[in-house]
C-alpha positions as CSV (number, residue, x, y, z in Angstrom):
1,X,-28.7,12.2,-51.6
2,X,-26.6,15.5,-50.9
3,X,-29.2,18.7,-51.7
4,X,-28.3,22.4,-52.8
5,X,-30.7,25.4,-51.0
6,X,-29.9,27.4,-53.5
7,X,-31.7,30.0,-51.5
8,X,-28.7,30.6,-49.2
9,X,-26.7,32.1,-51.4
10,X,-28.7,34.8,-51.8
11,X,-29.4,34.6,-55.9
12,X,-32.1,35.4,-57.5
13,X,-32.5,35.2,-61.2
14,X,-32.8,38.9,-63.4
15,X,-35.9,39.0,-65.3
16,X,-34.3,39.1,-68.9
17,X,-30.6,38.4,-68.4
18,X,-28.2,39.6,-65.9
19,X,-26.6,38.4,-63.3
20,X,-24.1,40.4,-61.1
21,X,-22.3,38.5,-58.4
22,X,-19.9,39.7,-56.0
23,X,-18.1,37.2,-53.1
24,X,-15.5,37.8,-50.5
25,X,-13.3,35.0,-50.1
26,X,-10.9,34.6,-46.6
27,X,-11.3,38.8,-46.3
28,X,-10.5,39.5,-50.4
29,X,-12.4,40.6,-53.1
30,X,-12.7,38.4,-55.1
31,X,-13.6,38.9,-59.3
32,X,-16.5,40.2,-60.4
33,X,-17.6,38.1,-63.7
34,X,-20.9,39.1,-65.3
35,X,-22.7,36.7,-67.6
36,X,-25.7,37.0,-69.8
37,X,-27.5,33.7,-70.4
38,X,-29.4,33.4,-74.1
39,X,-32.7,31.1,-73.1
40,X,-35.8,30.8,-73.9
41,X,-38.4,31.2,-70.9
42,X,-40.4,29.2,-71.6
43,X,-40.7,25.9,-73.2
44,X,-44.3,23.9,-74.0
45,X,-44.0,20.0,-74.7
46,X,-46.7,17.4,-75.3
47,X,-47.3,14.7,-72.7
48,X,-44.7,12.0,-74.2
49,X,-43.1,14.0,-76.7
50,X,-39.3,15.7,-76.0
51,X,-38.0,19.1,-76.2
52,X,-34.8,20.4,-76.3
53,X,-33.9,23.7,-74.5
54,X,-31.1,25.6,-75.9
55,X,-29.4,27.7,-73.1
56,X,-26.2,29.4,-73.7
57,X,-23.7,31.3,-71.5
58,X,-21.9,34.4,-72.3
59,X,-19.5,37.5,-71.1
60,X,-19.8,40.9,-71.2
61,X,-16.0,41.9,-71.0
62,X,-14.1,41.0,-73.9
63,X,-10.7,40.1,-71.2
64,X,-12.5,37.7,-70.3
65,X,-12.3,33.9,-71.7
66,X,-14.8,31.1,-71.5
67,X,-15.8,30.0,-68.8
68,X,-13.8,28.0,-67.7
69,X,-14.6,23.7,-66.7
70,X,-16.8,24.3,-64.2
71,X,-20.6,22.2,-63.1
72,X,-23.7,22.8,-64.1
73,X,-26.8,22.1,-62.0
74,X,-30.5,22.3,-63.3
75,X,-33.1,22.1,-60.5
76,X,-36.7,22.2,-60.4
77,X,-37.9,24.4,-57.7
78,X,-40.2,23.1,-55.2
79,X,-42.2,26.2,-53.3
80,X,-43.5,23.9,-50.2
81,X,-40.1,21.9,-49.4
82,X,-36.6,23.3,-47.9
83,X,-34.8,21.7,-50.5
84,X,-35.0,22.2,-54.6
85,X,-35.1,18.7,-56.9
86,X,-31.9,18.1,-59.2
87,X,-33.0,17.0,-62.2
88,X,-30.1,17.2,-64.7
89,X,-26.3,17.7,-63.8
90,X,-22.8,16.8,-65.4
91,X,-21.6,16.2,-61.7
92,X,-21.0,12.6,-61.5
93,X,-20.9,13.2,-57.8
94,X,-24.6,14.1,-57.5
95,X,-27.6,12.3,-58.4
96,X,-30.8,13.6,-59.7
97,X,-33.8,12.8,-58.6
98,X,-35.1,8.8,-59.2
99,X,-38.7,10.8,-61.0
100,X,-36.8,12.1,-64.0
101,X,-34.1,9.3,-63.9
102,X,-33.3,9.3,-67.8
103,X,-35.4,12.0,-69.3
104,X,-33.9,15.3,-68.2
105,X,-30.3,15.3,-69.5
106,X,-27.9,18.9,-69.4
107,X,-26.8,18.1,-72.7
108,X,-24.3,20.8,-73.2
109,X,-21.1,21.5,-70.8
110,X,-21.2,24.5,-68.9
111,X,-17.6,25.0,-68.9
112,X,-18.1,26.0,-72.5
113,X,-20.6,28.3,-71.9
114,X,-23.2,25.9,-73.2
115,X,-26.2,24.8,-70.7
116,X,-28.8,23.3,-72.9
117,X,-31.4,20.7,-71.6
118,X,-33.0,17.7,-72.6
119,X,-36.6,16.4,-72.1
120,X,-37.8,13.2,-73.3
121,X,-41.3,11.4,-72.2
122,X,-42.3,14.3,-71.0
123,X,-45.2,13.5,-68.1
124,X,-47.8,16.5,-66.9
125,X,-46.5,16.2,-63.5
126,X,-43.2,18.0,-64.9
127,X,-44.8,20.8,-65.8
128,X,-43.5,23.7,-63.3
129,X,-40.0,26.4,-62.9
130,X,-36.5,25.3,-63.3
131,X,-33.5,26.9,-63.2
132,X,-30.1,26.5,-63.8
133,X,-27.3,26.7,-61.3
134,X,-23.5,26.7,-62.3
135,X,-20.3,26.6,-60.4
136,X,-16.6,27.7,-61.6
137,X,-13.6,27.0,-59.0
138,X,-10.3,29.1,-59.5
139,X,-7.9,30.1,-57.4
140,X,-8.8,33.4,-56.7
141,X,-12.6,33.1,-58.3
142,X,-16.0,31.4,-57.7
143,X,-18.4,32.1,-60.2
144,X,-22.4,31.4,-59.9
145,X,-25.0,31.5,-62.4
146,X,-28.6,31.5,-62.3
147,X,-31.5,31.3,-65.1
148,X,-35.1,30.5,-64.1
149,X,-37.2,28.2,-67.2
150,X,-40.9,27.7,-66.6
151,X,-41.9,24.0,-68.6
152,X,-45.7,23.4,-69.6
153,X,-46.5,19.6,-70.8
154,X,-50.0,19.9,-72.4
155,X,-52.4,16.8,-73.7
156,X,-50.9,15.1,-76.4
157,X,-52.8,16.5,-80.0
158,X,-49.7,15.1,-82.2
159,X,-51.2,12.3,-84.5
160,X,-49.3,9.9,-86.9
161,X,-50.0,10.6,-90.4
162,X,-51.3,7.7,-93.1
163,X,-49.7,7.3,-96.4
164,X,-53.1,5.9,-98.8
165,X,-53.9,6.0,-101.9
166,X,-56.8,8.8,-102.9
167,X,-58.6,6.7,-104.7
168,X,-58.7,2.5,-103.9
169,X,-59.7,-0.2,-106.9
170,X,-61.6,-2.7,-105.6
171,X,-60.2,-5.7,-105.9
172,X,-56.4,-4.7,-105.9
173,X,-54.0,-4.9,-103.1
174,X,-53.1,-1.9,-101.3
175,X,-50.2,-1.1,-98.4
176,X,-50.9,1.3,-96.0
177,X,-48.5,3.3,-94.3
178,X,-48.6,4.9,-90.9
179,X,-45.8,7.2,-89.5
180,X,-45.6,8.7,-86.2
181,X,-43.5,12.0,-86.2
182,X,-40.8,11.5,-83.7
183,X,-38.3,14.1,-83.5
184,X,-36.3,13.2,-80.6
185,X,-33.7,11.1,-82.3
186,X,-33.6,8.2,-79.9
187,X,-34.8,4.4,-81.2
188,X,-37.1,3.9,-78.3
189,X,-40.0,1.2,-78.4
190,X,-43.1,2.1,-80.3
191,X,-46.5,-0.1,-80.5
192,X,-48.8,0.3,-83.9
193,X,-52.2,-1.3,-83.8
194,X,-54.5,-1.3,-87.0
195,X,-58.6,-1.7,-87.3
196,X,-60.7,-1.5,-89.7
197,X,-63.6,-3.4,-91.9
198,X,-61.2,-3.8,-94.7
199,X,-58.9,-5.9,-92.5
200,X,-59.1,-9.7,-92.0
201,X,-57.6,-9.4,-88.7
202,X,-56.3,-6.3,-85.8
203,X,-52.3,-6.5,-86.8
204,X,-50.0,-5.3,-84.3
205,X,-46.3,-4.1,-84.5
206,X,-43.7,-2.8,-82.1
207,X,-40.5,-2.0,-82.6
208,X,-37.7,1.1,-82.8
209,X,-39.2,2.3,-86.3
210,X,-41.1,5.1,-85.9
211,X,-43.5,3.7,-88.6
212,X,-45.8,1.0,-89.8
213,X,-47.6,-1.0,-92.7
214,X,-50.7,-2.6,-93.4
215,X,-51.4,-4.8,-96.7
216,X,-55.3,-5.7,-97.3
217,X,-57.5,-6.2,-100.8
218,X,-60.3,-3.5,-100.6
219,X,-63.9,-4.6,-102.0
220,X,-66.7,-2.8,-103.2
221,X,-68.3,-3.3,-99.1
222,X,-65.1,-1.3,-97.6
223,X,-65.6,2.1,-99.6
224,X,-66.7,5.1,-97.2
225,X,-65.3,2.5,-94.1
226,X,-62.9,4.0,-91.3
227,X,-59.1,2.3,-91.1
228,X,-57.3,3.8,-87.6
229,X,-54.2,3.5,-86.9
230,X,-52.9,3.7,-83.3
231,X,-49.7,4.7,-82.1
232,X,-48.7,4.1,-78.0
233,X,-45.8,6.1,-77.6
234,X,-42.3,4.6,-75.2
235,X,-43.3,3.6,-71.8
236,X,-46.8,2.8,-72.9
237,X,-48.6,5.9,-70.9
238,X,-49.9,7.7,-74.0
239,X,-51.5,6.9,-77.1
240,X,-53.0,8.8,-80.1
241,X,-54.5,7.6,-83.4
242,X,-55.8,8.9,-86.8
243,X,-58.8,7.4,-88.4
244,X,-59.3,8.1,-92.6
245,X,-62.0,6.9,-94.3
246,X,-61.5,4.2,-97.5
247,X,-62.2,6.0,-101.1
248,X,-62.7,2.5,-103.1
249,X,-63.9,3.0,-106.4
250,X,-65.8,-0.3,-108.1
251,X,-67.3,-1.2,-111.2
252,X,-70.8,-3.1,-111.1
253,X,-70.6,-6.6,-112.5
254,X,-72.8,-8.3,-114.7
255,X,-76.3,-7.0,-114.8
256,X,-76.9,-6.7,-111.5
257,X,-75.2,-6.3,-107.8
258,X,-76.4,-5.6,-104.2
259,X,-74.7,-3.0,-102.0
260,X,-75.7,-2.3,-98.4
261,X,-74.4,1.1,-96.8
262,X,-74.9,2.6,-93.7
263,X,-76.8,5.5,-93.3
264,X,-74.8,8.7,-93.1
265,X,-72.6,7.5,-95.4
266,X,-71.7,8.6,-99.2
267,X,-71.3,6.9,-102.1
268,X,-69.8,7.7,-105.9
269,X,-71.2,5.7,-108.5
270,X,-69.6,5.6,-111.6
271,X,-71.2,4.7,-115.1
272,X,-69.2,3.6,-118.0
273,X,-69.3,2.8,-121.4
274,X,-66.7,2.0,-124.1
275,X,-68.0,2.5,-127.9
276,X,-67.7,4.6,-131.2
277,X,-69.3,6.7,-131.4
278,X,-69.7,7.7,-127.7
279,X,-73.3,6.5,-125.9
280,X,-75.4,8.2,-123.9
281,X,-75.6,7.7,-120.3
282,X,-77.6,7.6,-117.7
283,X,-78.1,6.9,-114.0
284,X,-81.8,6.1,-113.2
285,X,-83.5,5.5,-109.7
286,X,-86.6,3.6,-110.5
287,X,-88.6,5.6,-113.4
288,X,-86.8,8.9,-112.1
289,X,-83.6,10.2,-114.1
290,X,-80.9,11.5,-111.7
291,X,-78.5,12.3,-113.9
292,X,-77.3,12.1,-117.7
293,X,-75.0,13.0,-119.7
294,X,-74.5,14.1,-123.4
295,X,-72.1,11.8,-126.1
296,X,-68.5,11.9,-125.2
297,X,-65.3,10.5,-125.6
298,X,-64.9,9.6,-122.0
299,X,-67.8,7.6,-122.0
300,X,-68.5,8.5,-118.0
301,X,-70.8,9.9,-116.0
302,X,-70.4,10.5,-112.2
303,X,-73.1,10.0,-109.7
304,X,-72.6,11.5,-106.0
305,X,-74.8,10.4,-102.6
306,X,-74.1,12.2,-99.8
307,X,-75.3,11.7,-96.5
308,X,-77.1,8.8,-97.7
309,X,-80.7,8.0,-95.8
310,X,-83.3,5.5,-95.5
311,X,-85.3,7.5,-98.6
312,X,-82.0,6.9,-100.9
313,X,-82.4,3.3,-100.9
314,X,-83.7,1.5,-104.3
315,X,-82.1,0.4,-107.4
316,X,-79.9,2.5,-109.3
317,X,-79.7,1.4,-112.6
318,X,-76.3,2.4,-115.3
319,X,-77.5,2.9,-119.0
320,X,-76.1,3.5,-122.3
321,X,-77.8,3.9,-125.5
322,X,-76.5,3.9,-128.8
323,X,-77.5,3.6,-132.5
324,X,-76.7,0.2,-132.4
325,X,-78.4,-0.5,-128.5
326,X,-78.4,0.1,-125.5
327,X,-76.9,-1.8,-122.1
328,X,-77.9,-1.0,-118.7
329,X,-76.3,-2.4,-115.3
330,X,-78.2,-2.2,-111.7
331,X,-77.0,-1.8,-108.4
332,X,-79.4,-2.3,-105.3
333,X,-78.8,-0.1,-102.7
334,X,-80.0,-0.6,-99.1
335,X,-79.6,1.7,-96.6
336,X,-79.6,0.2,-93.3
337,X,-80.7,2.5,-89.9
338,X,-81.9,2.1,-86.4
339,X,-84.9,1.7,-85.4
340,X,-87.4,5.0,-85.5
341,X,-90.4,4.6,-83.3
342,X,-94.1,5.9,-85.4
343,X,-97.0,5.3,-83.8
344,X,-97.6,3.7,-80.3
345,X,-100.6,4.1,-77.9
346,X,-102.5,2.4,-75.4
347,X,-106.2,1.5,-75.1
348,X,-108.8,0.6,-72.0
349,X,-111.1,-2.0,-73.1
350,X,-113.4,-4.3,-71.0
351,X,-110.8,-6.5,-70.1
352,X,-107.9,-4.5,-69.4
353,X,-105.2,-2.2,-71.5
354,X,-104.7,-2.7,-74.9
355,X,-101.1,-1.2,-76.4
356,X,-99.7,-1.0,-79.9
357,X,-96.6,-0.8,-81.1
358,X,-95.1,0.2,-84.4
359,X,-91.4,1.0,-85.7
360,X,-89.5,1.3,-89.2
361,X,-85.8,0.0,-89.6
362,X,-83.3,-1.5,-92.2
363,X,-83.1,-4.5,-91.3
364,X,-86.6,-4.9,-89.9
365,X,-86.6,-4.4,-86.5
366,X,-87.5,-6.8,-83.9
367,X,-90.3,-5.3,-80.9
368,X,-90.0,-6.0,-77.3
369,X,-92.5,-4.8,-74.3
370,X,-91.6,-4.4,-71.5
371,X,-93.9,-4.5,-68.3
372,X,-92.5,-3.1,-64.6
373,X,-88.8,-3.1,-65.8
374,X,-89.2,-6.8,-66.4
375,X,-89.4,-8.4,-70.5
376,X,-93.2,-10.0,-71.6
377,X,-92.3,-12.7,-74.1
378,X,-92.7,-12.2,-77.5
379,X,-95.7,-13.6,-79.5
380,X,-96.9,-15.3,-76.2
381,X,-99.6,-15.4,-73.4
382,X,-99.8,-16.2,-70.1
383,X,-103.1,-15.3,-67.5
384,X,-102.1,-11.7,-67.2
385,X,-100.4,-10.5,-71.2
386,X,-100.3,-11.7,-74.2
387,X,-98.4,-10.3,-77.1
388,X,-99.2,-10.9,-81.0
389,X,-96.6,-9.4,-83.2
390,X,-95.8,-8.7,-86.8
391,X,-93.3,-7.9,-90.0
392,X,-93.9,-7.0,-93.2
393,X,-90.9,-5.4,-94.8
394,X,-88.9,-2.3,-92.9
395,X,-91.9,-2.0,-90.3
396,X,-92.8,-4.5,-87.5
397,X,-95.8,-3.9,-85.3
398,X,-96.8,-5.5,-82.2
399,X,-100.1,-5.7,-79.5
400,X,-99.7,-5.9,-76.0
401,X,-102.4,-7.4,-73.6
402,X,-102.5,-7.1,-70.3
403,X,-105.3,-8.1,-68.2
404,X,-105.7,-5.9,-65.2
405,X,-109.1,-4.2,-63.4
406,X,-107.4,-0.7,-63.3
407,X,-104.9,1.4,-65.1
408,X,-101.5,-0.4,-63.4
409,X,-98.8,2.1,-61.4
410,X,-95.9,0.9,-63.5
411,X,-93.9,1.6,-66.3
412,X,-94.6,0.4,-69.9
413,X,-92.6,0.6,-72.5
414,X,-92.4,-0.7,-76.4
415,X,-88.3,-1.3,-77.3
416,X,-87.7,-1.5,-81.4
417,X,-84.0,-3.5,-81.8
418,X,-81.9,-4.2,-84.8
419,X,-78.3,-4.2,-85.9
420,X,-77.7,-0.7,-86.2
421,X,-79.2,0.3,-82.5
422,X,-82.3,0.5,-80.6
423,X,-85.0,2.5,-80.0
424,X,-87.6,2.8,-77.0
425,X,-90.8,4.2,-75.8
426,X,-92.4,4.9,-72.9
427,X,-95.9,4.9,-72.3
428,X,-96.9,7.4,-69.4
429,X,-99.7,5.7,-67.9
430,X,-102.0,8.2,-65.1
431,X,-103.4,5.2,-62.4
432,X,-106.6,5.8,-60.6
433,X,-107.5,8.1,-63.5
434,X,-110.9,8.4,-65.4
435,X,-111.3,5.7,-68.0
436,X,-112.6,7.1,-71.2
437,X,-113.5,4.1,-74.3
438,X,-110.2,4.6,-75.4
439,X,-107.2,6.8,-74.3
440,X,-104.6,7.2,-77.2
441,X,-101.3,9.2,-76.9
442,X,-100.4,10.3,-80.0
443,X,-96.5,11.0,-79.2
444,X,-94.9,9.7,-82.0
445,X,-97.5,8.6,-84.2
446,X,-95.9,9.4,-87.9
447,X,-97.2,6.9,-89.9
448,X,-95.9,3.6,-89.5
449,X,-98.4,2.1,-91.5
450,X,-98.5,4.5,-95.1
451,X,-99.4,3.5,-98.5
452,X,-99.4,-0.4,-99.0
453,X,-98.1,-0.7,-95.8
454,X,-101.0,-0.1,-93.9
455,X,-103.2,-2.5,-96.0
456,X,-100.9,-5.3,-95.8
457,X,-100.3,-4.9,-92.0
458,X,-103.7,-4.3,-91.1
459,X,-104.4,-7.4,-93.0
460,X,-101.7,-9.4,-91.3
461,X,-103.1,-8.6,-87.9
462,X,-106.7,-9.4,-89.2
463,X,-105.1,-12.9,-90.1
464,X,-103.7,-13.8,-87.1
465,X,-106.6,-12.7,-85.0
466,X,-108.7,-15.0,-87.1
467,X,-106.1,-18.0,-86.7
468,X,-106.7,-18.1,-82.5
469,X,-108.9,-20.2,-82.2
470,X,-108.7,-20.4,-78.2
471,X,-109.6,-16.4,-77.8
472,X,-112.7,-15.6,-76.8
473,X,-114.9,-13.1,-78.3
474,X,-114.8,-10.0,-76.5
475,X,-110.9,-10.3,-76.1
476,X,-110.8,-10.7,-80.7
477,X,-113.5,-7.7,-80.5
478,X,-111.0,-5.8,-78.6
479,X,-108.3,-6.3,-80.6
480,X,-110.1,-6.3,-83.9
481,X,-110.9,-2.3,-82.5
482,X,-107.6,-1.5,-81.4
483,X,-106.3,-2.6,-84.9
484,X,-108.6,-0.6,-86.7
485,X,-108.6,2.3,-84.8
486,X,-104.5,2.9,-85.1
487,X,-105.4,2.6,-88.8
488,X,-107.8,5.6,-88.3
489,X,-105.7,7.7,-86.3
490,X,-102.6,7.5,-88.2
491,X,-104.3,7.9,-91.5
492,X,-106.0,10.7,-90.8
């Protein structure tokens, strides 16, 4: 691969514009041809994307024509090697180098004063100074020009765009469209990929169109769900995506329906009515009115849940009265969380340590000890724990036994687990401390057990206590005063 030093020739690029070169040629002086070359300095691209350089050549003196048939050279200068990089040439004697083989393209011809560039897939490692280099041979000239371009390819932020309805109707079929703007004009290979909960399957598609489509039948589960669609751009190196959340809007059937929403998310209820004259309407949460509406010919009233949380739960109930009735419709709403740890402390008894447990999900959560890094079954004993654990609607609470002379150096800890996550705590034991009656840490004690709830877990525990018959009476004592006293501490 023959190599230019451009160096040697003494050039050097005029901040601005212009270039003034003189050359003696076999003892004559030769002609003196100035050029100014229109650029832009600088040019910024996205990693993938293209950009087009324009880059024009022209003279000063009005004698003088175009410029004549001539080669143009751009190189990319290289400030640790002897020799400069071609990247882009209309020599077909010279070939650029194999890194940019096919994405840097002189796309105009220097012999009419044109010297625009090309980039296409446009990698970080491009980013750097160029400059272009042109030759004219006469008989009695030899003309050389000399622009300097400084390239920057930044991260990719371009995303595709997708074409949705605002509002979806639940039930009816729906095509999506995703476009990815490519403005470089060539049909190179492009790879969609869709996901979402609305979607029975992942569909793919690759292709030369710069776009894609996704057909699917939105239900009353999908609204306030994310679709994405991803887009891996020609050569596969970089991808982007754009994520939009589903808008469906629903009616509630018959007199009743269940809905179960994450928390976080929002809903819009909508409560209709069709009669003459016009009913009043109302949306109710229990016995509390949330909203309601005075007689009119739209016959709807709006209801908006943002940021929906475990307290927003409950059944919301649609009614209309009228002189002549009234209808009502219900929709159960649960709102599902992780798992949020409330009270949990640890006891010394005669026996050994004595730990409780206690969490509040939706679903119920599911509580798991943990003894030395290493799981203790649930609901079971052995010589050295045993475990006795419980449910009783969103809460769970669990006892853990472990027989041991002394406060043990090792780590205990309670984990709560459902679908929406998990939740742990640690218990920081002090070994080879004092050993008051009872040692409680507080931490996170919010009141696992409130209301009803206490009653009916205190009693469950009671119950199962009662149901061993193969514990012996100081172990049942024990427990029977670790139950009760979690009861006192958190209700006071």
């Amino acid at each position: 691969m023959r190599r230019t030093d451009t160096s040697e020739a003494g050039l050097s690029p005029v901040p601005g514009m212009l270039l003034l070169v003189a050359l003696i040629w076999e003892g004559c002086l030769c002609q003196i041809t100035r050029y100014e070359v229109q650029r832009q300095p600088t040019v910024i691209v996205q990693e993938g994307m293209c950009a087009r350089v324009p880059c024009n050549i022209s003279s000063h003196l009005e004698h003088i024509p175009k410029v004549s048939p001539g080669h143009g050279y751009w190189f990319r200068k290289r400030m640790h090697k002897k020799y400069d990089d071609l990247v882009a040439t209309n020599d077909p004697n010279r070939e650029v180098e194999e890194e940019v083989w096919g994405r840097f393209r002189l796309l105009g011809s220097p012999g009419m004063a044109n010297c625009s560039l090309s980039i296409t897939d446009a990698k970080k490692a491009d980013s750097g100074q160029y400059y272009f280099w042109m030759e004219r041979e006469g008989q009695m000239n030899y003309t050389h020009v000399k622009l300097v371009l400084y390239v920057n390819v930044t991260d990719l932020i371009q995303k595709p765009d997708i074409s949705i309805p605002e509002m979806l109707e639940s039930g009816n079929p729906v095509t999506v469209k995703c476009t990815f703007p490519w403005t470089c004009g060539e049909n190179r290979p492009f790879k969609f990929s869709w996901k979402g909960a609305a979607l029975s399957s992942r569909p793919q598609s690759s292709g030369a169109s710069h776009s894609s489509e996704v057909s699917f039948i939105p239900g009353h589960q999908h609204h306030d769900t994310n679709l994405t669609c991803k887009v891996t751009l020609p050569e596969g190196r970089v991808s982007t995506e754009r994520t939009v959340q589903l808008n469906v809007s629903f009616f509630v059937p018959g007199n009743s329906s269940a809905l179960v929403v994450q928390e976080g998310r929002s809903l819009h209820l909508l409560c209709a009515a069709n009669s003459n004259p016009p009913a009043t309407l109302s949306w109710l949460l229990g016995d509390q009115t949330l909203a309601s509406s005075q007689p009119s010919e739209d016959g709807v009233l709006h209801l908006d849940l943002p940021h929906l949380g475990p307290a927003d739960g409950g059944n919301y109930t649609c009614l209309a009265e009228h002189a002549l009735g009234s209808k009502q419709a219900s929709l159960s709403v649960s709102v599902q969380y992780s798992p949020r740890m409330l009270s949990s402390s640890c006891s010394w008894v005669k026996e050994g340590l004595l730990c409780t447990c206690s969490a509040q999900a939706e679903p119920a959560p599911s509580l798991h000890w943990w003894v030395g890094g290493k799981p203790v079954e649930s609901n079971g004993s052995s010589d050295t724990f045993q475990v006795i654990s419980n449910r009783s609607g969103p809460w769970a609470s669990s006892i853990l036994s472990v027989k041991v002379g002394r406060v043990p150096n090792i780590n205990i800890s309670c984990e709560g687990k459902n679908s929406q996550g998990s939740h742990t705590f640690l218990f920081q034991l002090v070994p080879d401390g004092p050993m008051p009656s009872h040692v409680f840490q507080k931490g996170m004690i919010l009141g696992v057990l409130c209301g009803a709830g206490t009653a009916s877990l205190v009693a469950l525990f009671l119950l199962l206590l009662l149901k061993r018959p193969n514990m012996d009476s100081q172990r049942r004592c024990d427990l029977l005063k670790v139950t009760l006293m979690t009861w006192y501490v958190v209700k006071s």
